[in-house]
N, C-alpha and C positions, 0 to 999 in steps of 0.2 A: 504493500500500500504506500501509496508518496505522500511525505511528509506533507501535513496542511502546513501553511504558511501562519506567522505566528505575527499577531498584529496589536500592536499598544493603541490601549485607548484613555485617554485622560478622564482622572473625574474631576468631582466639584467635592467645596469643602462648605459644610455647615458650621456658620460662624458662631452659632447658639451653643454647638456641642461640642465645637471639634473634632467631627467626623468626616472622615471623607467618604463620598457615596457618588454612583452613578443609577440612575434607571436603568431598568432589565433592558431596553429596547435596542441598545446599542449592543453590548455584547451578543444577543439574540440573532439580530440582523448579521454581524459578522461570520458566526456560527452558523447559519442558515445557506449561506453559500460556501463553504468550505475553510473557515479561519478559524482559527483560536486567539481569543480574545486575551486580552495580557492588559491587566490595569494598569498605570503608571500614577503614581500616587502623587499628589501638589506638593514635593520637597523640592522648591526649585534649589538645587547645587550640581552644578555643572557636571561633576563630578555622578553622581548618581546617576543623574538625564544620561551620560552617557554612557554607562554600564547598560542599561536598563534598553537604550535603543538599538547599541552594537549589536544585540541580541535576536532583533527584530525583525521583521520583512514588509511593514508596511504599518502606517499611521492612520488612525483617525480621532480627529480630535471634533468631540461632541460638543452641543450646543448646552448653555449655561443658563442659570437665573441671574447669575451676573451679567454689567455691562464691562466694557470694555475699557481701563483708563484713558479717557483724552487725552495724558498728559503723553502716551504714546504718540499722538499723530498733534502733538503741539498746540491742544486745543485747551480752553478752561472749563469747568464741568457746565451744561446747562441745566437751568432746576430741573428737566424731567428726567436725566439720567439716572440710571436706578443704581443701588450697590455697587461696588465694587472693591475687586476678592483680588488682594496684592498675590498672593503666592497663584491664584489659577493665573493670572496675565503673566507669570513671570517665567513658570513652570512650563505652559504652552507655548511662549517664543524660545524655550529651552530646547523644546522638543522638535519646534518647528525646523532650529536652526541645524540639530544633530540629522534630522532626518532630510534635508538636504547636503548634510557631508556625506551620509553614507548612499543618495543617492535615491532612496527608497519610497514606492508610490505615497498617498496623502489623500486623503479623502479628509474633509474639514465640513460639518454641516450647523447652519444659522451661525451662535458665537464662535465655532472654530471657524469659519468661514473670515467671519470678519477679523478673526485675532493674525490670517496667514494675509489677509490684504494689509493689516495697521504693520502685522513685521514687514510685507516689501514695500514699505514705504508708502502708505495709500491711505487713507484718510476714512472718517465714518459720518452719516448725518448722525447726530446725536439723538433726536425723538422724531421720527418721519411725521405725527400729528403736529410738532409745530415748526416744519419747516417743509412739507411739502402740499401742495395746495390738488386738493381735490382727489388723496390718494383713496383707494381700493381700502378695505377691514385688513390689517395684516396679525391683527392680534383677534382669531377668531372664536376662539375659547373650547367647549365641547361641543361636539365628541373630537378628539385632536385628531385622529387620522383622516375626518374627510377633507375632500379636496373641495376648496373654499372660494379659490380663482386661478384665472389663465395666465399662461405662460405665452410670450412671443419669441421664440429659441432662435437666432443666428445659424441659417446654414453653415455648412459645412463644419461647424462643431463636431466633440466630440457629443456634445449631448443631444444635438439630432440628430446621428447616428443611432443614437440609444432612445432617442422619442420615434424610431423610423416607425410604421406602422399603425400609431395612435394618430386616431383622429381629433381628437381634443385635449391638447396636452395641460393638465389644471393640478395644484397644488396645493397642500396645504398650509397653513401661517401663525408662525407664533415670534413673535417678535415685532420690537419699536425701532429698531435702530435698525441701519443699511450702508452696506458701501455706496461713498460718496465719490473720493478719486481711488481710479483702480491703482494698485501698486505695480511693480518690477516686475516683467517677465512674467503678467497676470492680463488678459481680456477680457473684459464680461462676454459673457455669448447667450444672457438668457434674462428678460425681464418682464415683471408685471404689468400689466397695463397703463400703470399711473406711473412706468419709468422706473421704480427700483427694478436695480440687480436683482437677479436669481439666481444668477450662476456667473462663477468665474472658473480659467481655463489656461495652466500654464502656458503658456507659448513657444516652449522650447522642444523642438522635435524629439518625442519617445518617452516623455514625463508624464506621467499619470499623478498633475496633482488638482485636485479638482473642490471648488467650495460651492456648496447650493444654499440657499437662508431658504429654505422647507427644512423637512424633517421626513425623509425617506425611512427612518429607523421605525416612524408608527404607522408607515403606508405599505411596506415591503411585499406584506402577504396580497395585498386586494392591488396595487399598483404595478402595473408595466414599468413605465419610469422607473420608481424610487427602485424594485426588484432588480432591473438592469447597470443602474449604478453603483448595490453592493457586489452584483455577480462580477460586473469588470473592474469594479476594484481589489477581488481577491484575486483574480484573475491575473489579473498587474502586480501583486504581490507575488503571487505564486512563480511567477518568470520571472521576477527580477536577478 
């Protein structure tokens, strides 16, 4: 039997307990198309990140109840910004930065998304309700896995490759915040109708590093999409 390919996934830390925990949906989803899930726990020290990645064969870093520090992309907090958790920001551009030395695919979904666009240099809107005029519901509450609104995906992506087939590509939405300027060696290739990002898309020939702001971990089983983007990402893991 061939070795399943073995994939770190970051969690979140409760600031009430001091617990670190993730929802079952991420490790699930990986598991579901041939990975073994590998937590990486929020001790950002350089040192540990890279023990724990050397190890590795492919990243995803999950979406947060945290936001993101502005003080990342040189911004000042706006009132609507919610929490934010020093060790997940710091821990996640740890991880981001060892899993581009060694090379290794990236799947990043909602706050991993935004955390790999603020590391290549890219910026965030801080609360899309007060800075974007006439958007779409992006925060649609329950049931979380239905799909809420539509997608307008960039030909020749990779991710209309992986929408080929569907006739109405629709998503679901939990989150306030959005990439604003896309970072280094990063394209959007996929937005909502009211113009957020949905997807962004390394640019560098043979990188499988990809962020979507949905959450394909709670659609995987009833969705095309979200299914096709964990399959080719273990997939990318497994060849690497």
């Amino acid at each position: 039997m061939a070795r399943r390919p073995r994939i770190g996934v970051t969690t979140r830390l409760e600031l009430e307990t001091g617990r670190f925990y993730l929802g079952r949906d991420y490790c699930e989803g990986v598991e579901a198309f041939g990975g073994v899930p590998v937590l990486i726990n929020l001790i950002p020290k350089a040192d540990y990140i890279a023990e724990v990645v050397a190890d590795l064969d492919g990243i995803l870093l999950p979406g947060s109840d945290s936001d993101v520090d502005p003080a990342y992309f040189g911004e000042q907090p706006h009132p609507e910004l919610g929490h934010v958790v020093s060790e997940k920001d710091e821990t996640d551009r740890l991880v981001i930065a060892e899993s581009e030395k060694h090379g290794i695919p990236l799947f990043a979904i909602c706050y991993g998304m935004q955390a790999l666009n603020v590391h290549r240099g890219g910026s965030l809107i801080q609360d899309i309700a007060s800075h974007v005029k006439n958007h779409v519901k992006h925060q649609q509450g329950v049931p979380r896995a239905r799909n809420s609104h539509a997608l307008k995906v960039e030909k020749g992506s990779l991710l209309s490759r992986l929408a080929k087939g569907i006739d109405k590509v629709s998503v679901n939405s939990h989150h306030h915040q959005a990439v604003k300027k896309v970072g280094k060696n990063l394209r959007a290739t996929a937005w909502a109708t009211d113009g957020i990002v949905e997807c962004i898309e390394d640019t560098r020939k043979g990188k499988f590093i990809v962020g979507v702001q949905w959450h394909p971990e709670l659609s995987w089983a009833n969705d095309k999409l979200s299914a096709r983007l964990f399959e080719e990402f273990v997939a990318a893991c497994r060849a690497k």
